[in-house]
VEXDREN-2710 file (C-alpha; in Angstrom, 1 decimal):
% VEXDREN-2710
k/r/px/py/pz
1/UNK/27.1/0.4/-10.3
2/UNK/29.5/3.4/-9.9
3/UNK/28.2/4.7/-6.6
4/UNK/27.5/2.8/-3.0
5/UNK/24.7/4.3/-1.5
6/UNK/23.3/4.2/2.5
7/UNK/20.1/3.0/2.6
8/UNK/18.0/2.6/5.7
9/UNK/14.6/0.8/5.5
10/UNK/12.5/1.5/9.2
11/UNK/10.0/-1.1/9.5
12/UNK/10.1/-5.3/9.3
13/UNK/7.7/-6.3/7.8
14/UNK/7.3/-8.7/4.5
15/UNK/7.9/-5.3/2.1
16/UNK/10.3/-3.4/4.2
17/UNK/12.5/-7.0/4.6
18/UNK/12.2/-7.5/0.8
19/UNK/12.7/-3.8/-0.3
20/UNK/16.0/-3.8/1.8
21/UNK/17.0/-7.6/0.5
22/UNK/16.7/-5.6/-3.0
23/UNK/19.3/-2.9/-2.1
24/UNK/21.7/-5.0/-0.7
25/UNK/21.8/-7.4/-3.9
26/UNK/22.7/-4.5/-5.5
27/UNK/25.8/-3.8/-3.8
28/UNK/24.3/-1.2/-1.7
29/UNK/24.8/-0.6/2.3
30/UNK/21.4/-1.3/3.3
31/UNK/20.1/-1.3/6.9
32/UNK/16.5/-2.9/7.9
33/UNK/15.3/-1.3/11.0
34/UNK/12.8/-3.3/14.1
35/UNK/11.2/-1.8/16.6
36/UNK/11.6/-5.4/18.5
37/UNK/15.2/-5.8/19.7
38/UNK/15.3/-9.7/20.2
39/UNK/13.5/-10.3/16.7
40/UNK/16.2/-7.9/15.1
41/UNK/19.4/-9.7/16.8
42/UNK/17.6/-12.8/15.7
43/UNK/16.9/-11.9/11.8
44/UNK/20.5/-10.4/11.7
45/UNK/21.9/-14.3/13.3
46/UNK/20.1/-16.2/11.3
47/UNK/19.9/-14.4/8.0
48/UNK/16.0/-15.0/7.8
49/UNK/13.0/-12.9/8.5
50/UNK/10.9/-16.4/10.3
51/UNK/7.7/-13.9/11.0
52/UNK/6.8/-12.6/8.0
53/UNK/9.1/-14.1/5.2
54/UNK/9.7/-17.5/6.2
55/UNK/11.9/-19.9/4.1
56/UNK/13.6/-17.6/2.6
57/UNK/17.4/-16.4/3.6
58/UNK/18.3/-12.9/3.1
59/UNK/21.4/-11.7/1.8
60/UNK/25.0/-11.0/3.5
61/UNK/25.1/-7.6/2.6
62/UNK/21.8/-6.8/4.4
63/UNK/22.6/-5.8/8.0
64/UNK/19.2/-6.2/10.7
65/UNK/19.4/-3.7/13.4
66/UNK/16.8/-2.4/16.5
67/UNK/19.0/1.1/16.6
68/UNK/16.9/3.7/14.7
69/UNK/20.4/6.3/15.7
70/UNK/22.5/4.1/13.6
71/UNK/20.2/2.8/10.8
72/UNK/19.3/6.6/10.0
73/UNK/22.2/8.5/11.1
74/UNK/24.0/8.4/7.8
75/UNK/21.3/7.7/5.5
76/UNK/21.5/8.2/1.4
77/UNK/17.7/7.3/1.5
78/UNK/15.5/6.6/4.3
79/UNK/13.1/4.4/3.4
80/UNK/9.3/4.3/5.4
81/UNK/7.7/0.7/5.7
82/UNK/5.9/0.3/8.7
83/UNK/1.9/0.3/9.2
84/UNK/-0.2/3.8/9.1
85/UNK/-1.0/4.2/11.9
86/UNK/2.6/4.2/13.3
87/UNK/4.3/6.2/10.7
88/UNK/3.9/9.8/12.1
89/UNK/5.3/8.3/15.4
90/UNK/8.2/6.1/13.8
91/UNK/8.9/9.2/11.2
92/UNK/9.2/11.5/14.4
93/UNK/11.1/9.5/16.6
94/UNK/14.1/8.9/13.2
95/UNK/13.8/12.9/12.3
96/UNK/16.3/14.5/14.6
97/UNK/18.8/11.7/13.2
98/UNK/18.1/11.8/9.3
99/UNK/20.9/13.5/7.3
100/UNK/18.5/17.0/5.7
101/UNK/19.8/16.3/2.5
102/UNK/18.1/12.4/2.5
103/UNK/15.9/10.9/-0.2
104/UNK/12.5/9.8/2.1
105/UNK/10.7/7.3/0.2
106/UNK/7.1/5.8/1.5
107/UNK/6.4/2.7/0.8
108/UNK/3.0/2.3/3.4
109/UNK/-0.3/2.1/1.8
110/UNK/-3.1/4.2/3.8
111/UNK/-4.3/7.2/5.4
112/UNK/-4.3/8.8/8.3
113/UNK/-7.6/8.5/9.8
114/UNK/-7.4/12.1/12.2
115/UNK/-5.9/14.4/9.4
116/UNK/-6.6/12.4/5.8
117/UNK/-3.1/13.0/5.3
118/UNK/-1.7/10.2/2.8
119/UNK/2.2/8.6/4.4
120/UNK/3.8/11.4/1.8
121/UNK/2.0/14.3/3.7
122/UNK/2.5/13.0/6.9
123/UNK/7.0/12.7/6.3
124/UNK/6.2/16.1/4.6
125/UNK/4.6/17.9/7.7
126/UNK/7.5/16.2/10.0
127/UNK/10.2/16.1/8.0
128/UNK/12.8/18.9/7.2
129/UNK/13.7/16.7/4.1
130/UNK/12.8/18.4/0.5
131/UNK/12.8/15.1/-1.7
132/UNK/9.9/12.7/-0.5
133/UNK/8.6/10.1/-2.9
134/UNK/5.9/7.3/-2.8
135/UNK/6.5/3.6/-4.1
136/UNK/3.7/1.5/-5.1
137/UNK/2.3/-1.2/-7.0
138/UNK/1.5/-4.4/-7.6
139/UNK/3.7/-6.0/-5.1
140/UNK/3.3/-9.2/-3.1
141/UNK/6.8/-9.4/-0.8
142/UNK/6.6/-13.0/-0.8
143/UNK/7.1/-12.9/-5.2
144/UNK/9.6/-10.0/-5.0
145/UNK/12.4/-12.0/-2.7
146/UNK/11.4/-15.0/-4.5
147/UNK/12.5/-12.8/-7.5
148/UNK/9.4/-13.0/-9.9
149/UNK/8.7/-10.3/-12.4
150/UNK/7.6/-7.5/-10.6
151/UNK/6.8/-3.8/-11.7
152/UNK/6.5/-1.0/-9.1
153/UNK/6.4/3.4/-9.9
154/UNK/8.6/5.3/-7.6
155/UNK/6.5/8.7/-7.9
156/UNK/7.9/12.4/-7.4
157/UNK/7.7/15.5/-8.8
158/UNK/11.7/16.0/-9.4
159/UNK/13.2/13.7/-11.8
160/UNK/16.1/13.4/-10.8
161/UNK/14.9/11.6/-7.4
162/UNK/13.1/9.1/-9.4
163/UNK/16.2/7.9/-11.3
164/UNK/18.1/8.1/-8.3
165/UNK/15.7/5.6/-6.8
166/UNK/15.1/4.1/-9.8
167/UNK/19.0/3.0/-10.0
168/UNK/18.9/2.0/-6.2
169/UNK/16.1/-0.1/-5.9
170/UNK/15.7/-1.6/-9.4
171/UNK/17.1/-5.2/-10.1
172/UNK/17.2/-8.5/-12.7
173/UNK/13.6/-9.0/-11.6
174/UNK/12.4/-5.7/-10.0
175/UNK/11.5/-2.9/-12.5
176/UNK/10.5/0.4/-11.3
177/UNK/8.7/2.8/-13.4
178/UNK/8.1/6.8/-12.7
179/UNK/5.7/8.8/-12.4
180/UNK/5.1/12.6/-11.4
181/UNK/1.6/12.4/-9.8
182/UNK/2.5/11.3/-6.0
183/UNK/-0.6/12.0/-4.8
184/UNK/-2.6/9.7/-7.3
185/UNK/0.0/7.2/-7.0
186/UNK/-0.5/6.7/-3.8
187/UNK/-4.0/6.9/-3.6
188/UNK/-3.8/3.9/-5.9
189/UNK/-2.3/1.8/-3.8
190/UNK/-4.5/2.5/-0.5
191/UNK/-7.8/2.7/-2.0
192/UNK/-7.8/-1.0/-3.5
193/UNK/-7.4/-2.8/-0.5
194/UNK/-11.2/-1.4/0.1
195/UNK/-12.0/-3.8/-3.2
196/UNK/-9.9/-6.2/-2.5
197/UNK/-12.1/-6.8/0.6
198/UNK/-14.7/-6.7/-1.9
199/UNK/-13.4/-9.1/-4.3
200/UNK/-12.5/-11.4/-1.9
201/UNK/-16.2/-11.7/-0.2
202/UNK/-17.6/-12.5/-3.8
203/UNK/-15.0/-15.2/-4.1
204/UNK/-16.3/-17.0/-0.8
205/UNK/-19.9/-16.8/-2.1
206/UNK/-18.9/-18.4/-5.2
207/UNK/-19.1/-15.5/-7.5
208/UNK/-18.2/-16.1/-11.2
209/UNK/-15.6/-14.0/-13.5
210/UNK/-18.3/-12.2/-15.0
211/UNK/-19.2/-10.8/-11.6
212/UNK/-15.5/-10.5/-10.5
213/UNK/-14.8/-8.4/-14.3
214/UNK/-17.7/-6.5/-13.0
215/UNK/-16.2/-5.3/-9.5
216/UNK/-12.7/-4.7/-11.0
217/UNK/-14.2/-2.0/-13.2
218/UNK/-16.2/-0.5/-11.3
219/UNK/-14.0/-0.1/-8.4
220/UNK/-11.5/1.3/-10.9
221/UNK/-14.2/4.0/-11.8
222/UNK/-14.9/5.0/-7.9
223/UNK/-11.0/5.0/-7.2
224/UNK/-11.1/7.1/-10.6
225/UNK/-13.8/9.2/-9.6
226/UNK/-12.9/9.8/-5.7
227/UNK/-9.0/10.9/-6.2
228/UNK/-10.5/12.9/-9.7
229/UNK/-12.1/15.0/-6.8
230/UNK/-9.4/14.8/-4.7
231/UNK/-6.5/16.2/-7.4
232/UNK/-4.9/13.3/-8.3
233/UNK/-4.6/12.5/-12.4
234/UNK/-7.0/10.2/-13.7
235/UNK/-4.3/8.8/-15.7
236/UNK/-2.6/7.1/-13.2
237/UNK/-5.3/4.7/-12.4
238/UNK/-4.4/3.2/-15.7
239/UNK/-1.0/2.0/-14.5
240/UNK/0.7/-0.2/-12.1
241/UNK/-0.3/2.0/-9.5
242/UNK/-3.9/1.9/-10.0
243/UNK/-5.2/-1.0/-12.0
244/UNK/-2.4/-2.7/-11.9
245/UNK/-2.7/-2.9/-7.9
246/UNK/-6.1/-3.4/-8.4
247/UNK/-6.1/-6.5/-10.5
248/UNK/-3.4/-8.3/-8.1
249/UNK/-4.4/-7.5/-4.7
250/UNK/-8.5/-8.4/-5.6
251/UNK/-7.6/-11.7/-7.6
252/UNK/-4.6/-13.3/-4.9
253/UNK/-5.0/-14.9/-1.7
254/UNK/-1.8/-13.4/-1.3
255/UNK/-3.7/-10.1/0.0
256/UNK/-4.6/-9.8/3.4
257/UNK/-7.1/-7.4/2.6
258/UNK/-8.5/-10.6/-0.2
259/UNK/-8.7/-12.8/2.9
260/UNK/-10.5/-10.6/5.2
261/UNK/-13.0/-10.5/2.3
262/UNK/-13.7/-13.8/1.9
263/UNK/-13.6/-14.4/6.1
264/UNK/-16.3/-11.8/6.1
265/UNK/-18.5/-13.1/2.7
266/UNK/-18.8/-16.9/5.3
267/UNK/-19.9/-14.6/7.9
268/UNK/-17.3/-14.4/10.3
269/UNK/-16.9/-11.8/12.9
270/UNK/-14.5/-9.0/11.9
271/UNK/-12.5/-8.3/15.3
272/UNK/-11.8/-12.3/15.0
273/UNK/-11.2/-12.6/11.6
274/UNK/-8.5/-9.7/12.5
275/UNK/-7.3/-11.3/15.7
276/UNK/-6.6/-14.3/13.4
277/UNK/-4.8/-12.8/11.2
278/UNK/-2.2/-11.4/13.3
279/UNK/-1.3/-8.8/10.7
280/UNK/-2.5/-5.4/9.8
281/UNK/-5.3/-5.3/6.8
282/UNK/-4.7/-1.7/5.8
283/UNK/-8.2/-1.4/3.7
284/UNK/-10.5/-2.0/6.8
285/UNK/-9.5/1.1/8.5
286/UNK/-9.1/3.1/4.7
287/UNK/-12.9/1.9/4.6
288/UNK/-14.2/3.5/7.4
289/UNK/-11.8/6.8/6.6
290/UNK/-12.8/7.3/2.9
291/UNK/-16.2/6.0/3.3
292/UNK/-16.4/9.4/5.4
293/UNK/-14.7/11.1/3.1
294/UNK/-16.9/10.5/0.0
295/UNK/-19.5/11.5/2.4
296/UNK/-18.3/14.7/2.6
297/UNK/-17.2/15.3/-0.8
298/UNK/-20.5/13.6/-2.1
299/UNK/-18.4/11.5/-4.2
300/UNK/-20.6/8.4/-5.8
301/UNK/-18.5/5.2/-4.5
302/UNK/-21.4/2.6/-4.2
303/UNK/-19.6/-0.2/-3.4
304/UNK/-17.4/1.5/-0.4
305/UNK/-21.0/2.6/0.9
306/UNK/-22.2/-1.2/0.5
307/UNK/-18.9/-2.7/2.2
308/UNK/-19.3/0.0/5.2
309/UNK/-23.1/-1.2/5.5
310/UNK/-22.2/-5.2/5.7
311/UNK/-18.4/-4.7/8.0
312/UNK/-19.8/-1.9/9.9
313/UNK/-23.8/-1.1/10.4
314/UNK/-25.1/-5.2/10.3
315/UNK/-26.3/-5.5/6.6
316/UNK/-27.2/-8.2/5.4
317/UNK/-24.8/-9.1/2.3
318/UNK/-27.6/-10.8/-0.1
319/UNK/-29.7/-7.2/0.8
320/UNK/-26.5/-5.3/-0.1
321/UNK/-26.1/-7.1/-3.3
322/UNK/-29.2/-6.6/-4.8
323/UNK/-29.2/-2.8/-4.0
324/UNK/-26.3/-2.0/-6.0
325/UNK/-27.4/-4.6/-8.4
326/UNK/-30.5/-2.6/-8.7
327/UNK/-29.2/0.8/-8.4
328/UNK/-29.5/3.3/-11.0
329/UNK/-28.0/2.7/-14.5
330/UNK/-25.9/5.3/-15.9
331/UNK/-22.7/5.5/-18.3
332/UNK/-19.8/2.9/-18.0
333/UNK/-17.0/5.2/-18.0
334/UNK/-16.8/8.2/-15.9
335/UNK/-13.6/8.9/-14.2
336/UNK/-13.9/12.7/-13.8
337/UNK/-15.6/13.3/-10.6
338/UNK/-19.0/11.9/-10.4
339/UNK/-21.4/13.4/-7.5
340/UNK/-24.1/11.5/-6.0
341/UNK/-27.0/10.5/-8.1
342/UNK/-24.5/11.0/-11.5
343/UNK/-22.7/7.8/-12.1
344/UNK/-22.5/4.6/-10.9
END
């Protein structure tokens, strides 16, 4: 490595603690920023993120801090990891302080339920900052610090930002990939979680792998099909970012957005199964915002409309099932923007 980089990762959660445990194996300076001042001093003391990684002792180089001023100030790359809903907030709050000539890199996985903004938009509309990029993939945080092969796609238009980030944040372990298409990238990586709610409700009823093939490629069509409409590059649903996602965050119980499924499949209420939990489940809130979407656009996405039916308007699951089971037959493969009553 010829050059030490700043790095600043705002947000500590089981990613953003694993991204920044990345860079600072590296050799970089990287900073993990907390909104929570006493969970900071105590991450930084004891070398270990208890809440979200536990077990698992982070490295020397890696310093823990609640002071957004100092985490930011001096920043090669900022990097974005907290929840959706906070981002515009958190990105706000860090802007006056980020050096104009920063890489921004989102790492957060929804939308922005007032504006449909993806987290790229959103740094975009309040950031001063000319190179924003999107990471995603198939990435549990609990495999990536226990280093297990892991492949992720830093996307950006300018090249030269990928390999910059590509340099930073790749490891031994950790491979990152590129890729142009931002928006589809990252429209990969918050439109599974819907199906991984999905996929993990057919698991709790005992669904088979001929059902579970079944949901994987069809939700791969309606992702497909929706950010066909939307702009994004069919193409990319073919990677890491799309099916890639796809296949690991609807087959582990790993995902949070798996396990809400399969609370929900036994019948349990949703603002419990979410109290439960005690983390954030990005895809129930991307359900409600792109079930409305596809509305609008008349996009065909059958299996958000049944999902929104059983978690939101009382339907009966075994009803849903056989409606969509039942539903009209048309081609297998259409990933270029079918409209309602056209593909299914």
């Amino acid at each position: 490595m010829s050059e030490k980089l700043r790095v600043s990762v705002l947000g500590g959660g089981s990613f953003g603690t694993a991204i920044s445990n990345i860079i600072a194996s590296n050799g970089h300076h990287s900073s993990l920023w907390m909104r929570d001042v006493e969970r900071a001093i105590r991450c930084q003391e004891q070398r270990e993120n208890s809440e979200y990684l536990p077990g698992y002792r982070l490295h020397d180089n890696l310093n823990i801090t609640s002071d957004l001023i100092e985490s930011v100030s001096s920043s090669d790359i900022v990097v974005i990891s907290v929840p959706s809903k906070s981002v515009r907030q958190v990105t706000r709050l860090a802007a006056p302080y980020i050096p104009k000539a920063a890489i921004i890199v989102s790492t957060t996985k929804g939308i922005e339920e007032d504006s449909f903004c993806l987290m790229s938009q959103v740094l975009e509309q309040e950031l001063d900052n000319e190179h924003i990029a999107a990471l995603s993939g198939p990435n549990f945080a609990k495999e990536i610090i226990q280093n297990q092969y892991t492949g992720s796609v830093i996307a950006c238009t300018d090249d030269a930002v990928c390999r910059r980030i590509q340099g930073v944040f790749s490891s031994k372990t950790f491979k990152v990939y590129s890729n142009p298409d931002r928006y589809g990238v990252e429209l990969g990586g918050t439109l599974k979680n819907i199906y991984a709610i999905v996929s993990g409700a057919a698991a709790s009823m005992g669904c088979g792998a001929n059902t579970m093939a079944m949901i994987l490629t069809r939700a791969l069509a309606e992702m497909s099909r929706f950010a066909n409409v939307l702009g994004g590059d069919s193409m990319t649903f073919l990677g890491l970012a799309g099916v890639g996602d796809l296949i690991l965050t609807c087959t582990s119980d790993l995902s949070r957005n798996y396990r809400v499924g399969y609370a929900v499949g036994q019948g349990k209420n949703l603002e419990t199964i979410l109290e439960e939990m005690g983390q954030v489940a990005e895809g129930v809130n991307t359900l409600k915002i792109v079930k409305r979407k596809a509305d609008e656009l008349q996009v065909y996405m059958p299996m958000v409309q049944a999902l929104y039916a059983v978690m939101f308007e009382g339907a009966e699951i075994s009803q849903v099932i056989k409606g969509l089971m039942t539903g009209e037959m048309s081609s297998d493969v259409d990933l270029q923007g079918g409209r309602e009553g056209h593909a299914s």
